[in-house]
C-alpha positions in Angstrom: -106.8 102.9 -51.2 -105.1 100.0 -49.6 -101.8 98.7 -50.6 -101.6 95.4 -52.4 -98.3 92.6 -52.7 -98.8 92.0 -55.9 -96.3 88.9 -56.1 -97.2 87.4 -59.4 -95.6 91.4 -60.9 -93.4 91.5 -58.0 -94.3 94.7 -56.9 -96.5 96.6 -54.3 -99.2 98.7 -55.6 -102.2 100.9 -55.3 -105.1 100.5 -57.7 -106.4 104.4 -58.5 -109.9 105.2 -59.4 -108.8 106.5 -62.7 -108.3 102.8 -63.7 -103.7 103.7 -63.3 -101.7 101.9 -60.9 -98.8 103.7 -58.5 -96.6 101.2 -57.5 -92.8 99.6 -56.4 -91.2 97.1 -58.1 -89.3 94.5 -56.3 -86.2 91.9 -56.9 -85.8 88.9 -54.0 -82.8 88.3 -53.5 -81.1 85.8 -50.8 -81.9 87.1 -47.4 -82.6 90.5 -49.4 -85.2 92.8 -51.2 -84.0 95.4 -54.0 -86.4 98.0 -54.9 -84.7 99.1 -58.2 -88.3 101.3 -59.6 -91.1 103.4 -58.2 -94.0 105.0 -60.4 -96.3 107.3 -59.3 -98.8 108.4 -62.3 -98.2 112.7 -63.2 -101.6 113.5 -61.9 -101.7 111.8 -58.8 -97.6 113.3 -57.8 -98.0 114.8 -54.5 -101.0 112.2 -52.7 -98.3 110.4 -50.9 -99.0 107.6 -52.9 -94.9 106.5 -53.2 -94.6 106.9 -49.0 -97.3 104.5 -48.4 -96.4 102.0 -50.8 -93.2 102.4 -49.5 -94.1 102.3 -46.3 -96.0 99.2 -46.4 -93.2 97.4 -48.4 -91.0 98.0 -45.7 -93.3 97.0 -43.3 -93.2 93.2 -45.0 -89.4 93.3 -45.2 -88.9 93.4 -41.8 -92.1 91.2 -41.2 -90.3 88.8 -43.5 -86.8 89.2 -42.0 -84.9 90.6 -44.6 -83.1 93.6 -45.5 -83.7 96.5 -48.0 -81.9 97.4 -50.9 -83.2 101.0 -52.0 -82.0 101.1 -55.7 -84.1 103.7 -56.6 -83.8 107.5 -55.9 -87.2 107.5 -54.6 -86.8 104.6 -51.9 -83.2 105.8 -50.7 -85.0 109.1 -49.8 -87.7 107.7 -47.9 -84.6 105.5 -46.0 -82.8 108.8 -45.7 -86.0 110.3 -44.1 -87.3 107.7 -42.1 -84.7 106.2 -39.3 -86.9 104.1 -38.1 -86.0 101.6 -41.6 -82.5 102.2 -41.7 -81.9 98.8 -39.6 -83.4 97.5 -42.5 -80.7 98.5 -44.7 -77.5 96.0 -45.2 -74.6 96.8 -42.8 -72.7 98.8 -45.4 -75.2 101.4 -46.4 -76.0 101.9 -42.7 -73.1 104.4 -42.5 -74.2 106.3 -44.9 -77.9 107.0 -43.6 -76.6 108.5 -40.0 -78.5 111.1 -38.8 
């Protein structure tokens, strides 16, 4: 199941065999991404669905030069978890993410 930019929605996503869609919205902003909404159908919770589409999206953000805005609860605790994005995060949130 590969992960898709679906740019027309603004949002990545992964088409499942069930005919549902997981996926991340996005908002471009200037020199900036917000990811304000992630959806995971009930019956595919738990696949890591949401990590890779989150990790792919962040991925193109720092392909793209940009920086992350993770408005949703599921994208600032994949930041949280994963230090390895947190330079992708705006000055002022970097604090906040120490580990």
């Amino acid at each position: 199941m590969d992960v898709v930019n679906n740019e027309a929605e603004q949002r990545f996503e992964i088409a499942l065999e069930d005919g549902s869609v997981a996926f991340a919205e996005y908002r471009m902003l200037k020199g900036k991404v917000m990811f304000p909404h992630t959806v995971v159908p009930s019956k595919h919770e738990g696949q890591g669905l949401g990590s890779r589409i989150a990790k792919v999206s962040l991925e193109w953000v720092r392909e793209q030069g940009l920086l992350a805005i993770p408005a949703c609860t599921f994208y600032l605790r994949y930041m949280q978890r994963h230090p390895e994005t947190h330079d992708l995060l705006e000055p002022e949130l970097r604090g906040q993410f120490a580990t």
